[in-house]
C-alpha positions in Angstrom: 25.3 29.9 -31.0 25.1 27.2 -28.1 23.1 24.1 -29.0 20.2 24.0 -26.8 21.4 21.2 -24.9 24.4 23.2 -23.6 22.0 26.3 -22.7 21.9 26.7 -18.9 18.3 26.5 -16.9 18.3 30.5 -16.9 19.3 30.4 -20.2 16.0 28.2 -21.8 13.5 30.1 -19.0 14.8 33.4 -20.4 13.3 31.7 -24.0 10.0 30.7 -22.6 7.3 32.6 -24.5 6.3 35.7 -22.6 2.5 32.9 -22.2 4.8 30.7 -20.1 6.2 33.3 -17.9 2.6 34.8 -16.9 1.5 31.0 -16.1 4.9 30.5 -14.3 4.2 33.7 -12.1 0.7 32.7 -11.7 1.4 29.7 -9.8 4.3 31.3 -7.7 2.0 33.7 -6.4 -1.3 31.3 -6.4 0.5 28.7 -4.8 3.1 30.5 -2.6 5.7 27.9 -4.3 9.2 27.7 -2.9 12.0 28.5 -5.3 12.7 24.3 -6.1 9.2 24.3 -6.8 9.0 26.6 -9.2 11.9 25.3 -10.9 10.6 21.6 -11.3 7.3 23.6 -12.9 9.1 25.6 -15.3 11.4 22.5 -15.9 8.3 20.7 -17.5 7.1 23.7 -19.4 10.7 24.0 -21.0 10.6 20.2 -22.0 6.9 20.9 -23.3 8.8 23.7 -25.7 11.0 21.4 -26.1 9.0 18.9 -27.6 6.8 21.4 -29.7 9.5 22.6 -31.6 10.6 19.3 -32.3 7.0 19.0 -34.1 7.3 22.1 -35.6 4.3 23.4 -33.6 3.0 26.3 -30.8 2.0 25.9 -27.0 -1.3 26.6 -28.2 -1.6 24.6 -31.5 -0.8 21.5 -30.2 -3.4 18.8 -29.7 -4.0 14.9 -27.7 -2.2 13.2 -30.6 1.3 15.3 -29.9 1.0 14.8 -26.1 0.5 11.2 -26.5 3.6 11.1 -29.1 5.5 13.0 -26.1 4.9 10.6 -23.2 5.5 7.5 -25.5 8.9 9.2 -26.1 9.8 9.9 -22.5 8.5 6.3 -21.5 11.2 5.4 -24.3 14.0 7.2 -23.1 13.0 5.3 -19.5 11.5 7.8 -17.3 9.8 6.2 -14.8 5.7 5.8 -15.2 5.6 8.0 -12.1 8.1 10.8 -13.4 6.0 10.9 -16.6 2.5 11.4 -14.5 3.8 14.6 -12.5 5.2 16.0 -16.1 1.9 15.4 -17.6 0.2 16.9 -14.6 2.6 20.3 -15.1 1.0 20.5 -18.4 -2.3 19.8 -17.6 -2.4 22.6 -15.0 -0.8 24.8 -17.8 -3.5 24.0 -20.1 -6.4 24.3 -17.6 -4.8 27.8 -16.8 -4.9 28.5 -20.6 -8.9 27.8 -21.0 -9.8 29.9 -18.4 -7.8 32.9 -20.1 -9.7 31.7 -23.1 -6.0 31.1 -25.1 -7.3 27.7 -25.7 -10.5 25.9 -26.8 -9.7 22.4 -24.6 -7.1 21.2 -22.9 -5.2 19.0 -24.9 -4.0 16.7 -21.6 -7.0 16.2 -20.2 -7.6 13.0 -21.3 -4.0 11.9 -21.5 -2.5 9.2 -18.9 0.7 8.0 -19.0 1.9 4.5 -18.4 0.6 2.5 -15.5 3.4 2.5 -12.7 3.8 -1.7 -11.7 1.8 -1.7 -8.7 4.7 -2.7 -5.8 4.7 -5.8 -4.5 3.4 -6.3 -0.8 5.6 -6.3 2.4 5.8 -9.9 4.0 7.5 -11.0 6.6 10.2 -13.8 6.6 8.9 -16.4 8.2 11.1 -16.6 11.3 10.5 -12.7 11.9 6.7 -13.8 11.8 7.2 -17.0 14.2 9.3 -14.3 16.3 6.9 -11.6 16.2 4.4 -13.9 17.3 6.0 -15.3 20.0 7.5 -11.8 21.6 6.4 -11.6 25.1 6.2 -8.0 26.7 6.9 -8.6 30.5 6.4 -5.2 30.8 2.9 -4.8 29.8 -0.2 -4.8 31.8 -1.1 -8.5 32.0 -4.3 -7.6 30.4 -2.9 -5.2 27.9 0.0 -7.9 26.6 -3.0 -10.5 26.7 -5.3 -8.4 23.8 -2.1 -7.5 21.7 -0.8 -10.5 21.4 -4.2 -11.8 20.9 -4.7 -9.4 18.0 -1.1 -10.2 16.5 -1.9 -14.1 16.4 -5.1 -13.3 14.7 -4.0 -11.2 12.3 -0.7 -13.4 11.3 -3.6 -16.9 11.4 -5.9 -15.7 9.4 -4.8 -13.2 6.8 -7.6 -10.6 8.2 -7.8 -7.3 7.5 -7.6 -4.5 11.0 -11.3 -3.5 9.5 -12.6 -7.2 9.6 -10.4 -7.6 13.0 -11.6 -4.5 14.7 -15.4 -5.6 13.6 -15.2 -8.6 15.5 -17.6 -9.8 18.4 -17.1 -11.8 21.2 -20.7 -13.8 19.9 -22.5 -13.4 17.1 -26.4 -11.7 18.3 -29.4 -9.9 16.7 -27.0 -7.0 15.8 -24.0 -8.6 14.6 -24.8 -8.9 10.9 -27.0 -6.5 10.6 -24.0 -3.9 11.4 -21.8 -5.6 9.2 -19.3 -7.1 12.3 -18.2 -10.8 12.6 -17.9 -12.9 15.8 -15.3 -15.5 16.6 -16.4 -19.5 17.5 -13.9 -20.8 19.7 -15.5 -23.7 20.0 -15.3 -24.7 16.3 -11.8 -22.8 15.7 -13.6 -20.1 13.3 -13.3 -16.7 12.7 -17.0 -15.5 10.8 -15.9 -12.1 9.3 -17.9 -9.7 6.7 -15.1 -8.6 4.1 -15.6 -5.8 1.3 -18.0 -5.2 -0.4 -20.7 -7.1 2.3 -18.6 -10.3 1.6 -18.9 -13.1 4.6 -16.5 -15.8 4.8 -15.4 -17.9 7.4 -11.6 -18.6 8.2 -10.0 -21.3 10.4 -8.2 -20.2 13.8 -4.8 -21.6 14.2 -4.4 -23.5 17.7 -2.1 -20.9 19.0 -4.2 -18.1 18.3 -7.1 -20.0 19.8 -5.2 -20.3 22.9 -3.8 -16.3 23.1 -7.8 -15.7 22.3 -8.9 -17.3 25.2 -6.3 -16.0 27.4 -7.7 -13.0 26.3 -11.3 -13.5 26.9 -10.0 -14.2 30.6 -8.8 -11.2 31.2 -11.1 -8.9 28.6 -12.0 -6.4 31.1 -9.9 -7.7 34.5 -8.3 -4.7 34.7 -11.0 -2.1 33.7 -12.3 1.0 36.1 -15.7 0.5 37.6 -17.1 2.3 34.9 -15.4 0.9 31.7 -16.1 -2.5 32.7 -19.5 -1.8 32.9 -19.2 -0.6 29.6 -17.2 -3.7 28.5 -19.7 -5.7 29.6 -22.4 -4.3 27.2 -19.7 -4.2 24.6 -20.0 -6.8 21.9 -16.6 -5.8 20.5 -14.0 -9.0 20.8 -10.9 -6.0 21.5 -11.4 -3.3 23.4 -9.7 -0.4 24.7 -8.8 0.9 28.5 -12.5 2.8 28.3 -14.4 -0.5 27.5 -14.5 0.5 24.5 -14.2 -1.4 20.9 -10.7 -1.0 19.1 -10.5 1.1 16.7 -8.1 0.2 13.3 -5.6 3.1 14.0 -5.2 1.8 17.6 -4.5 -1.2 16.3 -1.9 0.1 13.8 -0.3 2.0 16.5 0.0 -1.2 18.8 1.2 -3.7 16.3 4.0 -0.9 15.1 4.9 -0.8 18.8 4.9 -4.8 19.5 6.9 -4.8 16.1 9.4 -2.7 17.8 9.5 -4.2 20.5 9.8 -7.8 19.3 13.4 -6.0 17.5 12.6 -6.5 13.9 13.6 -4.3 11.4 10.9 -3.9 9.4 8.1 -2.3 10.3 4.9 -4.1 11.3 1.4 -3.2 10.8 -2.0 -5.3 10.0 -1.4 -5.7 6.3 1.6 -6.3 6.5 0.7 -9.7 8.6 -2.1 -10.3 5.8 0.8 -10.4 3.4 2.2 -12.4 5.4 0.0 -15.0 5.9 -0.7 -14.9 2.3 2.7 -15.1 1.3 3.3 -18.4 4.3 0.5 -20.3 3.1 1.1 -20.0 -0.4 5.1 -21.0 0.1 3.7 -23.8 2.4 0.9 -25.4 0.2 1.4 -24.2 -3.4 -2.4 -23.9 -3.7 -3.9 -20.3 -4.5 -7.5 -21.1 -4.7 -7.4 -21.5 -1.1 -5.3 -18.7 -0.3 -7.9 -16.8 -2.1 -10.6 -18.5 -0.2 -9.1 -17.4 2.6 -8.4 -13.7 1.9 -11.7 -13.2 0.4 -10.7 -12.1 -3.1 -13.3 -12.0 -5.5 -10.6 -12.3 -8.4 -8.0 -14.6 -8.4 -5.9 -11.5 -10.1 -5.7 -10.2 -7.0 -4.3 -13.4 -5.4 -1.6 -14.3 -7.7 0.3 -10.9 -6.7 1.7 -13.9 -4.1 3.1 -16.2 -6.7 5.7 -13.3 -7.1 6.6 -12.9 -3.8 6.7 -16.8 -3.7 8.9 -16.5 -6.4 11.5 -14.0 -4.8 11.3 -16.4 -2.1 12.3 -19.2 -3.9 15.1 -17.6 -5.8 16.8 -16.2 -2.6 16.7 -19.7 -1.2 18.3 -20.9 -4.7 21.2 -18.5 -4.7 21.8 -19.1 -0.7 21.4 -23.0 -1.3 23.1 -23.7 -4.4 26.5 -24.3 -5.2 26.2 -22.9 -8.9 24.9 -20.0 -8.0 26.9 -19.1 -5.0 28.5 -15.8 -6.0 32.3 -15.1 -4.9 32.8 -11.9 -2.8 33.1 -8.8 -5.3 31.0 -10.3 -7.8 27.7 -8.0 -8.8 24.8 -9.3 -8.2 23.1 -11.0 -11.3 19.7 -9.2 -12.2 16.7 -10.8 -11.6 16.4 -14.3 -13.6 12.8 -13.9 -14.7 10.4 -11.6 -15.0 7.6 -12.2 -13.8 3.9 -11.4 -15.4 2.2 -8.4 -13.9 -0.9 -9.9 -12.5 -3.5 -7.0 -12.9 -4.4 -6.2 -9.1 -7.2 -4.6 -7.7 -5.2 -2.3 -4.6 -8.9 -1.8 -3.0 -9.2 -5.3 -2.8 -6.1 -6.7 -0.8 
């Protein structure tokens, strides 16, 4: 008789329990799954056998505890904290499916998570593809068109905003400003006043360059506007606007900055956070000091902040191996994994 491990897939789905191949048919149909599909489904369900016979127990008997014991196994074996989190969903469908044919009491992965996946660290720019990105020029454009995007860009890249607090922007602050939840930019005293999450204000200096794209800007806000639109415009509080007079909305922006991106010829793509990360990641190379960076971004935690200290750190490795004769490697030699690991710093995504 084959050992298990040698049994084809057919093989181990012909030895399913009849319970399986209802469930298995159940979802085919339900779900109109493609053939792959229905293969990675029954794929889990033959690894949950799996694992109850190892435990000497039925699909149906087994309980919380033996689930646990099974993900702790997989992490183990090192199946990614992801791979584990689409098994344990499998089963949890399977069990849910169960209940409601009254085979089981509970489902015994309901309350089971596997292991946290290590949130990814955020896309920054190197600094020269930021200087470049913020200098691209698109002779192209409509004057007043190049004017607001690159406007927007050197915002965005001086003060670590996000395209919500950017987009909520006035030209002046009036009655209405706060009271909607916008911001407003003084020129005069080189600040950006923005309201962050959760109702958060916070003020933010405005680099001298982006002062000066602003006020090109402002120059040409609605120059090249119809009649109508720049009648609209002008009872428009919004700092950017669109061709109807209109404020900017955040997925115009996206679109624009992906463009400029682009268009500017860097690889990467380009998008509103991903100049927050960047001027995150800039300041924090340039000044070592992540109170302030904090400050600026508007984190309530520094948790969320020190997610930069790693990126700082990738930095400053790169420049080590580029710059330093010991660690130069020859051509053909692997490349050394990383030096150090660096301490998970327990990040709230909502709040970047």
């Amino acid at each position: 008789m084959k050992e298990r491990e040698q049994l084809s897939f057919e093989e181990q789905y012909a030895q399913l329990p009849d319970l399986v191949h209802s469930y298995l048919e159940h979802v085919r149909v339900q779900k109109r799954l493609a053939d792959r599909t229905h293969t990675l489904y029954a794929l889990d369900l033959i690894k949950l056998q799996d694992f109850a016979r190892v435990v000497n127990q039925e699909l149906l008997a087994l309980q919380p505890m033996h689930i646990r014991r099974f993900a702790a196994q997989m992490h183990s074996a090192g199946r990614s904290a992801r791979g584990i989190a689409l098994i344990l969903s499998g089963w949890r469908s399977f069990y849910r499916w169960a209940a409601q044919q009254e085979l089981v009491p509970f489902n015994p992965v309901e309350g089971v998570r596997g292991p946290k996946s290590p949130k990814p660290l955020p896309k920054a720019l190197a600094v020269d593809d930021a200087v470049q990105l913020a200098s691209f020029q698109n002779s192209e454009a409509e004057p007043w068109i190049e004017a607001r995007d690159a406007a927007m860009t050197e915002l965005l890249y001086s003060c670590g905003l996000r395209v919500g607090e950017l987009v909520g922007l006035d030209v002046r602050p009036d009655q209405t400003t706060q009271q909607q939840g916008r911001g407003w930019i003084d020129l005069d005293g080189g600040d950006a006043h923005v309201q962050g999450k959760g109702g958060k204000r916070r003020s933010v200096p405005v680099g001298r360059m982006a002062l000066q794209a602003l006020t090109k800007w402002l120059a040409l806000r609605s120059s090249a506007l119809s009649a109508a639109a720049q009648a609209k415009a002008q009872g428009e509080a919004a700092l950017f606007i669109g061709r109807r007079g209109e404020r900017l909305t955040g997925q115009s922006v996206w679109a624009r900055l992906k463009q400029r991106g682009q268009q500017a010829g860097l690889a990467s793509g380009v998008h509103p956070h991903v100049l927050r990360h960047s001027f995150a990641s800039h300041m924090l190379q340039s000044s070592g000091d992540l109170r302030a960076v904090q400050e600026l971004l508007g984190h309530s935690s520094i948790a969320t902040t020190q997610i930069y200290t790693r990126l700082d750190f990738q930095h400053l490795a790169q420049a080590y191996e580029n710059a330093h004769p010991r660690a130069q490697r020859q051509s053909g030699d692997e490349k050394p994994k990383s030096r150090r690991k660096m301490p998970n710093a327990s990040s709230d995504e909502a709040e970047d």
